[in-house]
N, C-alpha and C positions, 0 to 999 in steps of 0.2 A: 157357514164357511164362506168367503169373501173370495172372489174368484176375477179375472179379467174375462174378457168373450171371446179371446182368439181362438180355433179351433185347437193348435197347437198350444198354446200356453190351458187351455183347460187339459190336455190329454198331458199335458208336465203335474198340473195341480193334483188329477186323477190319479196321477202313478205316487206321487208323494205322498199323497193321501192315506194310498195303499189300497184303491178301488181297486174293482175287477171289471166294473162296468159305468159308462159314461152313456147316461141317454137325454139327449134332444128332440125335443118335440115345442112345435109353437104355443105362445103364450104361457109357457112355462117357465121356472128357470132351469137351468141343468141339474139332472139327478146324476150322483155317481151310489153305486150299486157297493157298500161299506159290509163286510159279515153278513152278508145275504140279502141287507135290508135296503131300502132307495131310500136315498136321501139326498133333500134340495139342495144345492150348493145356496148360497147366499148373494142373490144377484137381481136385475130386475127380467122377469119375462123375457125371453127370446122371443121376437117378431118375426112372421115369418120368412120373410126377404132376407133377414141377419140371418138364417138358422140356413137359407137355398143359397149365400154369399158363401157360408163357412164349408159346405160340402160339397156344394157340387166344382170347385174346382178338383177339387182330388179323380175325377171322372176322367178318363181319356177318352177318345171317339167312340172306341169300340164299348168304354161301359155306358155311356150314357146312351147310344142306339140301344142298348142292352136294358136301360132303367127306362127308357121311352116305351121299348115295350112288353113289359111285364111291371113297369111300376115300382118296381125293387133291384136291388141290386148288393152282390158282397164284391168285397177287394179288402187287401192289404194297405197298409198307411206306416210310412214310419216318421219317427220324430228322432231324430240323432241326439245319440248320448241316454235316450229317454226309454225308449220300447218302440216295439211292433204293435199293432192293432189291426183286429180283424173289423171291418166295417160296414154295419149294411144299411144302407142309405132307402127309404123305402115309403111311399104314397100312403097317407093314412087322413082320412074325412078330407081330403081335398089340399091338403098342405104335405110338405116333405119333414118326415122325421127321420134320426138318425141313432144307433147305437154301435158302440164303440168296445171291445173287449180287449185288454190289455194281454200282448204275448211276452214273455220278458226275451230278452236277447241270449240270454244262457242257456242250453238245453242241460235239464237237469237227469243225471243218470237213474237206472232203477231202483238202487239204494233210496238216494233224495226224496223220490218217489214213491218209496216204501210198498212197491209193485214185489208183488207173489213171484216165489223163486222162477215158476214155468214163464213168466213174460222174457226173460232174457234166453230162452231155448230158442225162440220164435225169432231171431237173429241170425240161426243156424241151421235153421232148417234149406236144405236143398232145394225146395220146389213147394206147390202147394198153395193155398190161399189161407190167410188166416183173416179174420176178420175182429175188431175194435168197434161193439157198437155201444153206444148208450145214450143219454139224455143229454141236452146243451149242460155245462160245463164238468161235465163226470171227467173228463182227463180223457178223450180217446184223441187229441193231437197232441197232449203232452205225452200221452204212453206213446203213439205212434214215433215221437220227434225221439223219444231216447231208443228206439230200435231202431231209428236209422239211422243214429248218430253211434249203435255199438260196430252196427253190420259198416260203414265208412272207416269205424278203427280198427279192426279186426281184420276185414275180408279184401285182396284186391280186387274190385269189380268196378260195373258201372252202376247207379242205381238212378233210375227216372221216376220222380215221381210227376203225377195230374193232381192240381192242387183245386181248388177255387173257393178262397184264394188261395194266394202261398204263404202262411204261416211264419211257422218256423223258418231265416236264413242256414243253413248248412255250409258246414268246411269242409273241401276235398281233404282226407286223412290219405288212407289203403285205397278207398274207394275214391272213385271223382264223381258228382252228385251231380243231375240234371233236373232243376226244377224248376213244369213248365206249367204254366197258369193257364185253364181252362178257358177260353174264350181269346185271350193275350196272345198266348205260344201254341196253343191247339186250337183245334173247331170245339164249340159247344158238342 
């Protein structure tokens, strides 16, 4: 696959592609992550000065104090017209690597989803904690993003989420939605 190096025009080629995941690391070329498997795009080697050009502007003050110290770092990234990506930018043998996971802009309901009747209960409940755990990409921010996208059509309220990062964008429906990014809008 034949690709350009922008960081945006590869996360255009990723989503077209139909990846789930874009990973950068130097002396590589880019993998995007196709039916579960990595595969090289078609390019030469990312150096790594190209690979700390392409990322580290996406940093604000507070995430790069943030990746200065712990070495890592996640945030949101969007590309207009194109997707969301959650992005963690992160120290590995002495150089910066980066992976990139595609969010689409649509939140997809629980039908789409083909989630078990009782995930749409968990909308309506009063009070209580419910908890969404499982492994990297099982669905618990796409199950999470269509229960907040039914309780904003349904219910009038306010709902705040602490994201890190912030995912899914949200539309005030019933509800009017405060989502505030851990480190960004809150303290760590």
């Amino acid at each position: 696959m034949d690709a350009p190096l922008s960081l945006d025009d590869l996360l255009r080629f990723m989503t077209k592609k139909g990846a789930s995941d874009l990973h950068l690391k130097p002396m590589r070329p880019p993998l995007l992550r196709l039916s579960g498997k990595l595969v090289p795009i078609k390019s030469a080697p990312i150096k790594p000065k190209e690979l700390e050009d392409m990322v580290f502007p996406l940093l604000t003050p507070i995430l790069q104090a943030k990746f200065d110290a712990h070495q890592s770092v996640d945030l949101g990234h969007g590309v207009p017209g194109v997707a969301r990506f959650r992005c963690n930018i992160y120290q590995q043998r002495g150089s910066i690597a980066a992976v990139f996971r595609r969010i689409p802009y649509e939140i997809k309901n629980y039908d789409e989803l083909a989630l078990p009747d009782v995930v749409a209960t968990f909308a309506h409940y009063p009070a209580g904690l419910v908890l969404v755990t499982g492994p990297t990409g099982s669905g618990k921010s796409t199950t999470l993003a269509a229960i907040i996208q039914d309780i904003a059509r349904t219910s009038p309220c306010h709902i705040v989420t602490i994201e890190d990062p912030i995912e899914f964008l949200f539309t005030d429906h019933m509800a009017t939605i405060s989502q505030r990014e851990v480190g960004t809008d809150t303290p760590a």
